[in-house]
C-alpha positions in Angstrom: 88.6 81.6 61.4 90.0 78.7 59.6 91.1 75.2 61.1 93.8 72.7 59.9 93.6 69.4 60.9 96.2 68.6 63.4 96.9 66.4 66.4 97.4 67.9 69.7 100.6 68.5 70.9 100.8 66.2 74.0 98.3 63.7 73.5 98.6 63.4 69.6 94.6 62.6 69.2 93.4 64.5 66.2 92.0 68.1 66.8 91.5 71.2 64.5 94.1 73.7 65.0 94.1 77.6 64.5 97.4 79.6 65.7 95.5 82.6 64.1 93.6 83.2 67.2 95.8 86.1 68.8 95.2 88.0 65.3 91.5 87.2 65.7 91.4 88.6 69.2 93.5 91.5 68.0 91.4 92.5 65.6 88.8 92.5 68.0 90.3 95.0 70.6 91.3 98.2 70.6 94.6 99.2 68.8 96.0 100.6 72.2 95.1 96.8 73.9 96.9 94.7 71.4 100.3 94.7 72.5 98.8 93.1 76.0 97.6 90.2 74.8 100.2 87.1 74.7 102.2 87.0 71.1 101.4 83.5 70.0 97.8 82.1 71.3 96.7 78.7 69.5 93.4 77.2 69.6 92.9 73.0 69.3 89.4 71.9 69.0 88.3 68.4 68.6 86.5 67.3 65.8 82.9 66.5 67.4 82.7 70.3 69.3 80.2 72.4 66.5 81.2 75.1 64.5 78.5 77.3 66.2 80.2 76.3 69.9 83.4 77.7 68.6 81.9 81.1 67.2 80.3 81.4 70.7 83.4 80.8 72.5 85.4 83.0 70.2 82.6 85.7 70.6 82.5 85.2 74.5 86.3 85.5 74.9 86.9 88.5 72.4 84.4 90.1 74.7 85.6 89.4 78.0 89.3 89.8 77.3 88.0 94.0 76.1 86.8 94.2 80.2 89.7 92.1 81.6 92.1 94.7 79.6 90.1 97.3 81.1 90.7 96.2 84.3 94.0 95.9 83.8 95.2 98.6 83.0 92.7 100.9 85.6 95.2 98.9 88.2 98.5 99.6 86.0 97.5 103.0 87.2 96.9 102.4 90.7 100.3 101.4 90.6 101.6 104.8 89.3 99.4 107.0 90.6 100.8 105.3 94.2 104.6 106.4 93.4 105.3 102.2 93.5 106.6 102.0 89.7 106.8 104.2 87.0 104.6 104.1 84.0 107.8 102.9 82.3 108.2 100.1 84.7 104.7 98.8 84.9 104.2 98.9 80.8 107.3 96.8 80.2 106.3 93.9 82.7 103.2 93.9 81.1 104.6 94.2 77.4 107.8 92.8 77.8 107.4 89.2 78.0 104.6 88.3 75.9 106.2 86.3 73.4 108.0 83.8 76.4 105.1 81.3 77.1 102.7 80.3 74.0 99.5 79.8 74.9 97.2 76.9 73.8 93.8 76.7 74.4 92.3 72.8 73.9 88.1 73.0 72.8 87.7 69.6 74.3 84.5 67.7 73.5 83.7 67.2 77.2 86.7 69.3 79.3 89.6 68.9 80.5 93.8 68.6 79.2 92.7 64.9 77.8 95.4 63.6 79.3 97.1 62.3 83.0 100.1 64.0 84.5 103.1 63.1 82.6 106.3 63.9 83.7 109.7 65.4 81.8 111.7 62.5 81.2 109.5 60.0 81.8 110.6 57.1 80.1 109.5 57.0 76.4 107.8 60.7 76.6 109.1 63.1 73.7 105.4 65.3 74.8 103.3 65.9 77.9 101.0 68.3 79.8 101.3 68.4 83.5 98.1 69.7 84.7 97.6 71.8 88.1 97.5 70.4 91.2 94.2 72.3 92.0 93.0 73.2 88.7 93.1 69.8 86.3 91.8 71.8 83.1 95.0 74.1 83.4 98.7 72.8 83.1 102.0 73.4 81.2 102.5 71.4 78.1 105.8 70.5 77.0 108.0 68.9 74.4 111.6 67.8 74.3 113.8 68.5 71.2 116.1 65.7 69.4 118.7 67.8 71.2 117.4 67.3 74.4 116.2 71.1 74.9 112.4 71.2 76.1 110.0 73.7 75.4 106.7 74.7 77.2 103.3 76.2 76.6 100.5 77.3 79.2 97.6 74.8 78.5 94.4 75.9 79.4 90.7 74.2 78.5 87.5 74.3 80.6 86.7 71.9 83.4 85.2 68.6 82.8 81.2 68.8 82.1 81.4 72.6 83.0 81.1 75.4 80.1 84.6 77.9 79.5 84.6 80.1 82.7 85.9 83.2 81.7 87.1 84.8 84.5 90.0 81.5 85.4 90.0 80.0 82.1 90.2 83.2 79.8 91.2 86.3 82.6 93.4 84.4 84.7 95.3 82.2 82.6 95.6 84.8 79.9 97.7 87.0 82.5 99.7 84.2 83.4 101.2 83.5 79.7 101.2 87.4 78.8 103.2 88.3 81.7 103.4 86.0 84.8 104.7 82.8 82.8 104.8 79.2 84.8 107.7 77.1 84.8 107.7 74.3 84.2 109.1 73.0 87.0 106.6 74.4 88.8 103.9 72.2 87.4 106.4 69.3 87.8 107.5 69.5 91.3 105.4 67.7 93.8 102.2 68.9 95.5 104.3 71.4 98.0 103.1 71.8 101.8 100.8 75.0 102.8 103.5 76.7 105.0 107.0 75.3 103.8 109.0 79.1 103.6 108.0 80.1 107.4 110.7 77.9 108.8 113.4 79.4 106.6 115.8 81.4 108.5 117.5 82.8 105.6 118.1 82.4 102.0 121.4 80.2 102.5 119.0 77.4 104.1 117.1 78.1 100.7 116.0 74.1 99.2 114.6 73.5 95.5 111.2 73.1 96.9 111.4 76.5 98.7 112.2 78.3 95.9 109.8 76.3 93.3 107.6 77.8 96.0 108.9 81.4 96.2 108.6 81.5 92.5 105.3 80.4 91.9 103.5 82.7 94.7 105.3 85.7 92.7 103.7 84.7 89.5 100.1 84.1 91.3 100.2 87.5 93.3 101.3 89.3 90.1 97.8 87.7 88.4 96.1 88.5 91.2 97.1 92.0 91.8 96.8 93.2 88.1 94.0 91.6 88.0 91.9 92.3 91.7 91.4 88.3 91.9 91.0 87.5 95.2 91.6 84.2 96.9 89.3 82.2 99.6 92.2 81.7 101.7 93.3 83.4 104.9 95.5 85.9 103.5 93.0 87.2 100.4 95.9 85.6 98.0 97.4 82.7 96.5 99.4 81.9 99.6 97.6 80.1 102.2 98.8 81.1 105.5 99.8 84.8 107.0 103.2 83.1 108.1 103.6 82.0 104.6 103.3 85.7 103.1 105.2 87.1 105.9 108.5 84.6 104.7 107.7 85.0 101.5 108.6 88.8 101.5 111.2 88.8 104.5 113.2 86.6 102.3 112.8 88.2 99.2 114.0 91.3 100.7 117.1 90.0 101.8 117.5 88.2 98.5 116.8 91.5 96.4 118.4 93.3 98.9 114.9 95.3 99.8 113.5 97.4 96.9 110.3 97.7 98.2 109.9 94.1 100.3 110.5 95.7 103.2 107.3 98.2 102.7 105.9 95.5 101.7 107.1 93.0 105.0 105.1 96.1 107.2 102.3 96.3 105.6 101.8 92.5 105.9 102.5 92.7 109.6 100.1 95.4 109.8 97.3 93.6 108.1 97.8 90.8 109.9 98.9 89.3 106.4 95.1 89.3 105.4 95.0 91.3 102.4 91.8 92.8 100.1 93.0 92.7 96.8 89.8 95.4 95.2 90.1 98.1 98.5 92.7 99.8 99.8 96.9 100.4 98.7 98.0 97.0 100.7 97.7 94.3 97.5 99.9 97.1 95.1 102.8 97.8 98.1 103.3 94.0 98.4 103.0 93.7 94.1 105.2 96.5 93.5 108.4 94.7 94.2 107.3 91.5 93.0 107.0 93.2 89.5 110.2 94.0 89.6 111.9 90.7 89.8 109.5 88.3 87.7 111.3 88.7 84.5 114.7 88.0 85.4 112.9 84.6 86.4 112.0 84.2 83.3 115.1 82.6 81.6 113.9 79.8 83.8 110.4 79.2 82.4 111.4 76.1 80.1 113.6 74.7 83.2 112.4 71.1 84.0 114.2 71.9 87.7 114.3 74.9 89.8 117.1 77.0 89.5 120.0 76.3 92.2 120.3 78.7 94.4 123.1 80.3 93.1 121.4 81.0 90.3 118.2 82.1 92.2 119.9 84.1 94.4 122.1 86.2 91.5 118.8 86.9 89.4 116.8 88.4 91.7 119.8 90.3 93.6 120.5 91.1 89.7 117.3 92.7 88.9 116.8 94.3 92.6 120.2 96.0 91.6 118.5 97.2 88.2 115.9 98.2 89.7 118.3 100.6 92.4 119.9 102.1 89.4 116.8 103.1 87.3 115.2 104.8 90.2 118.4 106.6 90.9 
């Protein structure tokens, strides 16, 4: 591969740069794999991390991004096989999307984003990265335009004094820009409360911070189901309490007006909302529906601000009505 020398994006310290690396990767899988991977991938490495680090690192993640496919797509099937989307559905949420969220990969010398959280609109900021609440070495970068239109990248780079962990930094985060995109907004808002949806009666008492909330549990269960990535929490998943799931889903079926929450509200209650993401049907009943509404949420990726509710509420009643009318 061959490097350029650049500054990166949101700190502007002086890096090598290859936007080559999803042709590398590519190249490197096979043909029927390709179209998985997420369109535009760009590596930034800084100028004291070794030639031979890089090879390794490019060799290590070629390789584990041939198994994570594999994986993926043995659970694309689950879904099928399970009557809960069609092949058709499940291949364009997967292949859809993949050009919405670049994503840039930062080689630091010793870990991490190299930079503090920096807010949109923060006085004198034209760039930034907003790093994770709970992961500091991933984060969504941004950059506002002249015209005042921002745009975003998933930032991902190991964790300080630790080597690349494949599984979050490679398998997790590369789901996340090829199919499950983060807002921005998301990264943005503040740190949000374990249990906030559970005292929601009903959608009209919905607030920005519940539905920053609602919309970044459906991007971590969709990683988490297509992937079989369970969670040291309560409920097996990205949400922290059973109450928490339970809302989660009661409110989405109202929302979408049911397409499969309500299946998926039952087997929640059933389980107790504890859920075992690598045995048993439970994790792909309470996906299915998820799936289905992710990418009208998209138009919102590049959002500094949740949507209002308005526009929440018509995009997922909007694709639970598409949804109705393919299945028909």
């Amino acid at each position: 591969m061959q490097f350029m020398n650049s500054v990166l994006p949101w700190t502007d310290a002086p890096v090598r740069e290859n936007t080559g690396l999803g042709g590398y990767l590519r190249e490197r899988l096979p043909v029927a794999y390709r179209k998985y991977l997420p369109e535009a991938i760009t590596l930034f490495v800084d100028h004291e991390v070794s030639e031979s680090a890089v090879s390794r690192f490019l060799e290590g993640m070629a390789g584990h991004l041939r198994a994570e496919l594999d994986r993926r797509m043995a659970r694309q099937r689950r879904f099928v096989s399970l009557g809960l989307l069609s092949e058709d559905e499940v291949e364009a949420f997967l292949t859809g999307r993949t050009s919405a969220q670049p994503w840039a990969l930062y080689f630091s010398t010793g870990g991490g984003l190299g930079t503090q959280k920096r807010g949109v609109g923060e006085a004198n900021r034209a760039r930034g990265v907003i790093p994770c609440s709970t992961m500091q070495n991933h984060g969504v970068a941004w950059e506002q335009a002249d015209n005042g239109r921002v745009r975003i990248w998933l930032a991902t780079a190991r964790r300080e004094g630790c080597d690349w962990d494949w599984e979050s930094d490679i398998g997790h985060e590369s789901a996340h820009a090829a199919f499950a995109q983060v807002p921005l907004f998301v990264q943005a808002f503040p740190q949000i409360a374990e249990d906030v949806l559970s005292d929601v009666a009903n959608p009209n008492e919905l607030q920005p911070v519940h539905i920053t909330q609602m919309i970044y549990l459906y991007s971590e269960i969709a990683v988490v189901a297509m992937r079989g990535e369970s969670r040291a929490t309560v409920t097996g998943l990205p949400v922290a309490r059973p109450s928490e799931l339970n809302a989660l889903l009661r409110l989405s079926a109202e929302l979408a007006q049911n397409v499969g929450f309500e299946r998926a509200a039952a087997v929640c209650a059933r389980k107790g909302g504890k859920i075992d993401v690598n045995h048993g049907d439970e994790i792909f009943e309470i996906a299915a529906p998820i799936l289905r509404i992710i990418p009208s949420l998209t138009q919102f990726i590049n959002n500094p601000e949740p949507p209002a509710l308005d526009a929440f509420e018509e995009a997922v009643a909007g694709a639970g009505r598409a949804s109705t009318l393919r299945r028909a």
